[in-house]
Backbone as numpy.savetxt, mean C-alpha at the origin, in Angstrom:
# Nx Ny Nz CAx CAy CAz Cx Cy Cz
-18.72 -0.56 17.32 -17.85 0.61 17.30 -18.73 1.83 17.02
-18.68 2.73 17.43 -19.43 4.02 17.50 -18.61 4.68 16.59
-19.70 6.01 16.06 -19.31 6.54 15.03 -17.85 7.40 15.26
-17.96 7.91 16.44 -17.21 8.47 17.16 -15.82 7.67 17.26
-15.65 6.65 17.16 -14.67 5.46 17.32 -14.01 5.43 16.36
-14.95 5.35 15.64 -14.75 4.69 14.03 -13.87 6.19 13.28
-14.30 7.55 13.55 -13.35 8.52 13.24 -12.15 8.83 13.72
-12.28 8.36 14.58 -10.90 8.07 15.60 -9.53 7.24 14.87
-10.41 6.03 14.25 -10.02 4.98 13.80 -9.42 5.25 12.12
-10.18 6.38 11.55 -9.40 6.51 10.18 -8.69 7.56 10.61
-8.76 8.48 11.58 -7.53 9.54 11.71 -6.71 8.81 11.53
-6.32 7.99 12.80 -5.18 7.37 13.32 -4.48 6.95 12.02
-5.50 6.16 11.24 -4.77 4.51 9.71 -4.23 5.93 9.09
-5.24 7.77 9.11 -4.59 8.57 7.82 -3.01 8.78 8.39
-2.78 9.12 9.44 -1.88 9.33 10.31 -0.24 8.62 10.20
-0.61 7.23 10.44 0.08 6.48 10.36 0.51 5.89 8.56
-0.60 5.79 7.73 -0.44 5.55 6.36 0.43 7.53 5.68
0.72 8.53 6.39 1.10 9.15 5.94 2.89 8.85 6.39
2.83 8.45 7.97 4.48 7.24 8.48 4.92 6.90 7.54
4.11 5.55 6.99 4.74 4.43 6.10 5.19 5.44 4.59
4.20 6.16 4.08 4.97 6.80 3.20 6.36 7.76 3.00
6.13 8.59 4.44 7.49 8.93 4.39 8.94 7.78 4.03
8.31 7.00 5.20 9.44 5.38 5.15 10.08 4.77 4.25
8.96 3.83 4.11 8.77 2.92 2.85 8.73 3.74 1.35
8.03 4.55 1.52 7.80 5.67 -0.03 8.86 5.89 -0.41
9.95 6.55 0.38 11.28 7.50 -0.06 12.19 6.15 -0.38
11.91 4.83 0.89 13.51 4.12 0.42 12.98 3.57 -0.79
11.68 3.14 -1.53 11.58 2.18 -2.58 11.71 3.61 -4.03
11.59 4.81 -3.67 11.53 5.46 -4.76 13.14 5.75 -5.18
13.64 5.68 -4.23 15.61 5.65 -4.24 15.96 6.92 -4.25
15.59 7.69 -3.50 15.47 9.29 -3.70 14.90 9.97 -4.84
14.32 9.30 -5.56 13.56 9.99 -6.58 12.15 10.77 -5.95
12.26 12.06 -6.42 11.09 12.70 -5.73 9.72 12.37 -5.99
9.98 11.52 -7.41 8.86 10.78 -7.80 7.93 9.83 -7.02
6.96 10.29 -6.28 6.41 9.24 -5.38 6.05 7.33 -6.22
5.99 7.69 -7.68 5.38 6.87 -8.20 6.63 6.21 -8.81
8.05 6.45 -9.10 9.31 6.30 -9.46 9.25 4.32 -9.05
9.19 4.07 -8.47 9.47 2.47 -8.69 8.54 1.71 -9.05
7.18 1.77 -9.48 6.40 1.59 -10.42 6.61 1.78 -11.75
6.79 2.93 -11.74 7.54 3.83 -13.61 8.82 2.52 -13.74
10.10 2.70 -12.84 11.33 1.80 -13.37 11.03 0.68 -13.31
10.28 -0.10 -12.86 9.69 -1.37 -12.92 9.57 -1.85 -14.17
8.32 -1.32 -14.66 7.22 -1.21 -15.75 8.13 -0.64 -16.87
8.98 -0.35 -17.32 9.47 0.25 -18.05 10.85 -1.11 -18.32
11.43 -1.61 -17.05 12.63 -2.77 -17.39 11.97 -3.66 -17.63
10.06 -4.13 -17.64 9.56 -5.59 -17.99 8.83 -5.26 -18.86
8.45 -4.18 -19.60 7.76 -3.90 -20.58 5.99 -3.86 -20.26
6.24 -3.09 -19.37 4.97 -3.64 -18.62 4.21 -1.96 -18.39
3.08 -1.65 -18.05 2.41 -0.10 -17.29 2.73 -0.32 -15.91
2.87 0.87 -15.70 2.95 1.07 -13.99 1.79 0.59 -13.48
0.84 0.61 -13.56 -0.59 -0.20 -12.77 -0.54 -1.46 -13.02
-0.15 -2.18 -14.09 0.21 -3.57 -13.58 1.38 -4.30 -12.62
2.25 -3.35 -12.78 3.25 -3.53 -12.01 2.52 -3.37 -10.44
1.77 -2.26 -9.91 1.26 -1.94 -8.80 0.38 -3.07 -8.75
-0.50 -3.63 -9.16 -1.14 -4.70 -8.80 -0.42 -5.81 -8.38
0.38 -6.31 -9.14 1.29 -7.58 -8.40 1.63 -7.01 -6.91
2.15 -5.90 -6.62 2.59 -5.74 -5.40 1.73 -5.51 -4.14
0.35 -5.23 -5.15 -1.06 -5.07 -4.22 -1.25 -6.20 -4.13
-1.51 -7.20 -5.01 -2.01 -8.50 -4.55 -1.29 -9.18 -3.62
-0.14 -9.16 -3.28 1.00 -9.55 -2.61 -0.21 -9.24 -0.83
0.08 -8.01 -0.52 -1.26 -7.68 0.40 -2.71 -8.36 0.45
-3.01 -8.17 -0.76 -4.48 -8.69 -0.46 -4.23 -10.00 -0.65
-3.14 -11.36 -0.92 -3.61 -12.52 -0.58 -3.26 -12.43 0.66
-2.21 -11.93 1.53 -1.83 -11.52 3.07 -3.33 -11.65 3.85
-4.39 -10.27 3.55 -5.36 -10.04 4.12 -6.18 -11.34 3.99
-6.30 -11.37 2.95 -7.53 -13.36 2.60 -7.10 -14.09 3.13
-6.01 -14.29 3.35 -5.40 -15.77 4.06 -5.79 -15.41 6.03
-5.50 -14.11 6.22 -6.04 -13.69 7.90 -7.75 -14.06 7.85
-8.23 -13.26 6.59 -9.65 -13.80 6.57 -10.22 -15.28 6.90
-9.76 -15.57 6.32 -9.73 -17.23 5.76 -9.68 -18.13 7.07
-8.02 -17.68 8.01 -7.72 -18.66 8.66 -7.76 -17.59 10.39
-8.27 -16.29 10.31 -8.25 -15.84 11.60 -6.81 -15.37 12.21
-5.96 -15.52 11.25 -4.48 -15.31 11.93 -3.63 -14.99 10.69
-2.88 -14.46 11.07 -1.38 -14.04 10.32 -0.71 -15.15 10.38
0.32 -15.19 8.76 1.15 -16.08 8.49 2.34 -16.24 9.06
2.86 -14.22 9.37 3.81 -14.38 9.01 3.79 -13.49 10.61
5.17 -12.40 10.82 5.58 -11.60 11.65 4.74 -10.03 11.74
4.04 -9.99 10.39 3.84 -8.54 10.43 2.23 -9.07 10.93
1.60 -8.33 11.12 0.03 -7.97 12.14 -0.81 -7.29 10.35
-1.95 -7.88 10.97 -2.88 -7.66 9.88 -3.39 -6.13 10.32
-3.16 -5.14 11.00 -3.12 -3.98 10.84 -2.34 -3.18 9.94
-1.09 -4.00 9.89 0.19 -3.40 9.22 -0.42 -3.80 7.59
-0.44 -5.35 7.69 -1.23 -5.56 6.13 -2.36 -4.33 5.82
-3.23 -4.22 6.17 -4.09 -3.06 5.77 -3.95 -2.06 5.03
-3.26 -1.80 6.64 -2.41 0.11 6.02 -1.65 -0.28 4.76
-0.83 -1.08 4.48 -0.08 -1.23 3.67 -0.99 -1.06 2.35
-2.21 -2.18 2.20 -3.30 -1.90 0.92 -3.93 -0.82 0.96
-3.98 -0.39 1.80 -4.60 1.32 1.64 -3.93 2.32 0.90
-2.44 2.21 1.63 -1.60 3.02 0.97 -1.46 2.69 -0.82
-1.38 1.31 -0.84 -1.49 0.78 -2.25 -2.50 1.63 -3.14
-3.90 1.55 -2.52 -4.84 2.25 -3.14 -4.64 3.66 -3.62
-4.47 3.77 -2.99 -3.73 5.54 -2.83 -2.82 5.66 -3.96
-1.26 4.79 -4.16 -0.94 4.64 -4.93 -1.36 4.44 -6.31
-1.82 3.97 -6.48 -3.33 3.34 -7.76 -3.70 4.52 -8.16
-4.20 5.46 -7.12 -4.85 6.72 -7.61 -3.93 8.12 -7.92
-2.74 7.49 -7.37 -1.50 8.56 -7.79 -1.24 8.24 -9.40
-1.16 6.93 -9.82 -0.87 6.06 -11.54 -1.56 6.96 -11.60
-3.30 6.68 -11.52 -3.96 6.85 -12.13 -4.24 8.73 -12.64
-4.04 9.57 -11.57 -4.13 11.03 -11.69 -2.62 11.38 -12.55
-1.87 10.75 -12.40 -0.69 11.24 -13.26 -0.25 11.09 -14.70
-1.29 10.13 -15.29 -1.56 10.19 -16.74 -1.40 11.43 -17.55
């Protein structure tokens, strides 16, 4: 892949990982403007921090991605592109916990 490709290639994931947040972001936050809001109510009904709570739901992804690693294929219906974006966005998330201290 050329370098040229390869920028092509994170536009697109920034592009599309900004999609899934509109999406996915707004229905799991329940209209809370709080991007980080279902982490916080999580972590708060199990007695738990919001970054541990975000890890269970990251790992959820990254055994997704290991198991494509592992076996060359998806388990399930969704495409290991979609897995990705999804841990990216996670990351991102992570760094939202983490800046909002």
């Amino acid at each position: 892949m050329t370098r040229d490709d390869f920028t092509k290639l994170m536009q697109s994931t920034f592009d599309r990982l900004l999609e899934i947040n509109q999406t996915k972001g707004r229905e799991y936050a329940r209209g809370d403007d709080d991007a980080l809001a279902n982490f916080k109510r999580h972590a708060e009904a199990l007695g738990l921090r919001p970054e541990q709570v975000w890890a269970v739901y990251a790992g959820k992804h990254w055994d997704a991605i290991m198991s494509y690693v592992k076996e060359g294929r998806t388990q399930s219906e969704e495409t290991i592109d979609g897995r990705i974006h999804d841990l990216l966005l996670y990351a991102l998330l992570l760094l939202g916990l983490v800046h909002d201290e």
